[in-house]
Structure formats: C-alpha cells, structure tokens
C-alpha positions in Angstrom: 8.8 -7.2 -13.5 5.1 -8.2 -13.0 2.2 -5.3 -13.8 0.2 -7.2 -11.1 0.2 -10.7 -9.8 -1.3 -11.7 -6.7 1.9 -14.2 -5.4 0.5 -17.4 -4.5 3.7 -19.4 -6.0 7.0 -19.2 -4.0 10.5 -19.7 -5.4 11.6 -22.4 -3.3 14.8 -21.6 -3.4 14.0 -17.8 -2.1 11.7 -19.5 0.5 14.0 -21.6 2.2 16.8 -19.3 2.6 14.4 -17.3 4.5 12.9 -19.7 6.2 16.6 -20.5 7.5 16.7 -16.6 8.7 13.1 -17.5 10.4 14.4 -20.7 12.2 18.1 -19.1 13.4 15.1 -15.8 15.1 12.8 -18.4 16.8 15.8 -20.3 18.3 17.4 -16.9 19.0 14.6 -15.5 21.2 14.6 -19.0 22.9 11.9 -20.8 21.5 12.2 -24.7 21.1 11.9 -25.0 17.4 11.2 -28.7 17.1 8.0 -28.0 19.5 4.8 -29.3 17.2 3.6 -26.1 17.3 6.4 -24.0 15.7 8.2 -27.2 13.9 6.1 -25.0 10.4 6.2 -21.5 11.3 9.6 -21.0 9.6 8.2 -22.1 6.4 5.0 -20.0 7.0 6.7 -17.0 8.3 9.0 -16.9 5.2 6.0 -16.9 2.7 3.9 -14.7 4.4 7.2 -12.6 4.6 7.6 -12.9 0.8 3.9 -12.5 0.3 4.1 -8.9 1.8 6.7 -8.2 -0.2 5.5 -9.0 -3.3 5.7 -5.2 -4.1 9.1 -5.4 -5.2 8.1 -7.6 -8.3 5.3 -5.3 -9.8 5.4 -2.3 -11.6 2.7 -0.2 -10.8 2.8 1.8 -13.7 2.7 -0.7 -16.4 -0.8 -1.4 -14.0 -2.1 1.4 -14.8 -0.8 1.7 -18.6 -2.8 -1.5 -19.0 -6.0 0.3 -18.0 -6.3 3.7 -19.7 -8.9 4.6 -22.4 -9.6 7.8 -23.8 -12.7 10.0 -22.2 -13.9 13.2 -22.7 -15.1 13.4 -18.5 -13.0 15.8 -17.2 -14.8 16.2 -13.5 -13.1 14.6 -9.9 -13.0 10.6 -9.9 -12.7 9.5 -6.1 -11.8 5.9 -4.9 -12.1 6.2 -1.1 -11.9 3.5 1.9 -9.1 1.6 0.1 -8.1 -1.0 2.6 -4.1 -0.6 3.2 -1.7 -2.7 4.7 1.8 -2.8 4.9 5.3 -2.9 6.8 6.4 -0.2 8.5 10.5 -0.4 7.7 11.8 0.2 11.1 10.4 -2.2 12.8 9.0 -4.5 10.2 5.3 -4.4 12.2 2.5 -3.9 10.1 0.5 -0.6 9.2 -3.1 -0.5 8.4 -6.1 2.0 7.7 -7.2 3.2 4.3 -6.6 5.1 1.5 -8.5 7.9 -0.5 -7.4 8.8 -3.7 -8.8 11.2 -6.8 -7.6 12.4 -9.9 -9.3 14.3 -12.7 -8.9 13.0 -16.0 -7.2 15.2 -18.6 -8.0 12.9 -21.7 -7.7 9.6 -20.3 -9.6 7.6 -17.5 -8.0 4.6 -15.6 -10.2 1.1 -14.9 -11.2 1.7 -11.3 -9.6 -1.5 -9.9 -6.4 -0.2 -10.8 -5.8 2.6 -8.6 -6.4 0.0 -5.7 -3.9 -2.3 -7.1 -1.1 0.5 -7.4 -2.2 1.1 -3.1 -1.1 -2.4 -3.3 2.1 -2.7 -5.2 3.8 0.0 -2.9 2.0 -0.8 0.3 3.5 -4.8 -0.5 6.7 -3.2 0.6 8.6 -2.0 3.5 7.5 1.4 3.9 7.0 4.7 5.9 3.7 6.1 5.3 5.0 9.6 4.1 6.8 7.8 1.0 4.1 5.4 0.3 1.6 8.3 -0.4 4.4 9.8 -2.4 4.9 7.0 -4.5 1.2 6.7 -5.0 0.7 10.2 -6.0 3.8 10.1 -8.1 2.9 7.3 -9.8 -0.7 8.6 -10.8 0.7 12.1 -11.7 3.4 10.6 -14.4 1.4 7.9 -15.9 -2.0 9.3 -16.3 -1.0 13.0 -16.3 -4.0 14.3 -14.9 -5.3 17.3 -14.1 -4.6 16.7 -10.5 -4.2 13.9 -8.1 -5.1 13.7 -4.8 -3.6 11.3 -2.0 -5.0 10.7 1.6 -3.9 8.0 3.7 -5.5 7.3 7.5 -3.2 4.7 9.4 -2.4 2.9 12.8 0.8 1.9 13.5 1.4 -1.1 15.1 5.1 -0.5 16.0 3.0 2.5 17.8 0.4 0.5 19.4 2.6 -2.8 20.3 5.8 -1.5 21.6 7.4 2.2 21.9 4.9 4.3 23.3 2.0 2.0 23.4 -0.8 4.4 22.1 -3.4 2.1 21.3 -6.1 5.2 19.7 -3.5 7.4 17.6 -3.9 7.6 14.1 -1.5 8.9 11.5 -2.7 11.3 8.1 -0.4 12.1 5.2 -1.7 13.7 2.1 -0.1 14.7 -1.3 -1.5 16.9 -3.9 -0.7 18.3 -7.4 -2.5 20.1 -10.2 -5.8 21.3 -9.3 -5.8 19.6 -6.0 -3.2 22.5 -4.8 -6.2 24.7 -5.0 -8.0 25.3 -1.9 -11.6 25.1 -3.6 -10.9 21.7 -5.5 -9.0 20.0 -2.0 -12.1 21.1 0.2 -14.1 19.6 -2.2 -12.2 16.1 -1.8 -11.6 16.3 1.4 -15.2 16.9 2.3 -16.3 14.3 -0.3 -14.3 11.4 1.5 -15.4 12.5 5.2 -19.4 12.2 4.0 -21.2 9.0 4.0 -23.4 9.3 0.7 -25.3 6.4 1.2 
C-alpha cells in the first residue's frame, strides 16, 4: 500500500473491466453508445471512477509517519479551509466543502502538507461524512498521539441537492474531538479560530 501517490497511471486491466460496467450503465439507461459523443466516456468514466478511489491504495498513516520531527511547541496547530471532495456511498454522488483540522503537539509536529493529504486518502473513498471525520481524527490521534485533535468538516451533498429532497442551500457539520479538544475552553478556542478571517 502507497503512503501517498497522486494516481495518474491506471492498471489497464482494472480500467477496462470497469469500463465494461460503464458501457453495460450507458446502454442501460438508453443511451446510444457508439454516438461520437459517448463512443470515450466509458473509458473516462472508469478512470475518473478509479481516480476517486485511489484512497483504497494509500495508507494514511505511513503519510504522516513520513513527516514527524521532534519539537518542543506544544501550543494549537490549525490547518483550516482544506478543500474536500468525495463520494457519498449511497448514491455514489459527490460531496464537497472543507475541512478544519488541529492538533497540539505532545513531542512531535507533522509537515503541514500532510494533514491535507490524510483529508485526501479517506475522502478518495466512498464515504459518509460521519466516518470520514472519524477516520481523520482517528488516524491523527494514533499516529501522532497528540495532545488533542480536533476535526471539523462543512459539506454539501450532492445526492441532497440533485435528487431526494432537492435542497440546493443545506449544509452538513460533523466534528470529532479528543484530548484537550474535549474541553470546552480549548474547542471554543478552535472553533472560533476557524470562523475568523485573520487576514
């Protein structure tokens, strides 16, 4: 399993079967498949498919592993506005918004791109938003053993807006906390720390 790797390389094997799956859908629904302008999407909707996926193939922990060097600072770090987008896992539609994560370092600090590649590596699967802050949080928490982590995800659902009950302006928060973050004083402080603008 791969720490990180951005897939741009598709087994071809892997990529035709489900490109198969993609053609048998589009013929399915009652689309002409050998119209110019769907004679590709198969091929395309099977790597962008895999693409989003890719989660499945990293390990998010060896990620952060790779990263980690010894510091004295023992204050909040905050990495807020993390772009997030994945696949919700009942209907397969995507889910988008952002991410605001902190920890506070008990020993050891983390590279900075890290924590966003870890958003990545369990948003590149299908998910639920509850599980995918989980697995962030969880993830943090065991590897780095903080002091605390703290876990804030914003979303729109597309299966939401699209379909369902067509609620174009809803937007979903989950939040996970542990350590220090389960006192009140410290999550006030994050929480009002990623609503400010301190530009």
């Amino acid at each position: 399993m791969s720490p990180y790797q951005n897939l741009e390389e598709y087994n071809i094997e892997i990529t035709n079967e489900v490109k198969e799956h993609f053609s048998r859908i589009v013929d399915d629904i009652g689309e002409d498949i050998t119209r110019e302008g769907l004679v590709n999407t198969p091929e395309r909707a099977a790597k962008a498919m895999l693409f989003l996926t890719q989660g499945y193939k990293q390990d998010a922990t060896e990620i952060l592993k790779g990263a980690m060097f010894e510091e004295s600072y023992d204050d909040m770090v905050i990495i807020k506005d993390i772009e997030v987008y994945s696949l919700c896992e009942h209907h397969m539609l995507p889910f988008f918004g952002k991410a605001h994560i902190a920890y506070i370092p008990n020993g050891h600090i983390v590279g900075l791109s890290k924590i966003p590649r870890v958003v990545d590596v369990f948003a590149r699967r299908l998910q639920v938003q509850e599980r995918l802050t989980h697995d962030i949080l969880e993830c943090i928490n065991s590897t780095l053993q903080p002091k605390g982590v703290a876990v804030v995800i914003e979303a729109a659902h597309m299966c939401m807006m699209m379909r369902g009950v067509q609620k174009q302006n809803s937007v979903t928060t989950t939040s996970g906390f542990r350590g220090q973050f389960e006192k009140i004083e410290t999550r006030n402080e994050f929480l009002k720390l990623i609503s400010s603008d301190l530009s």
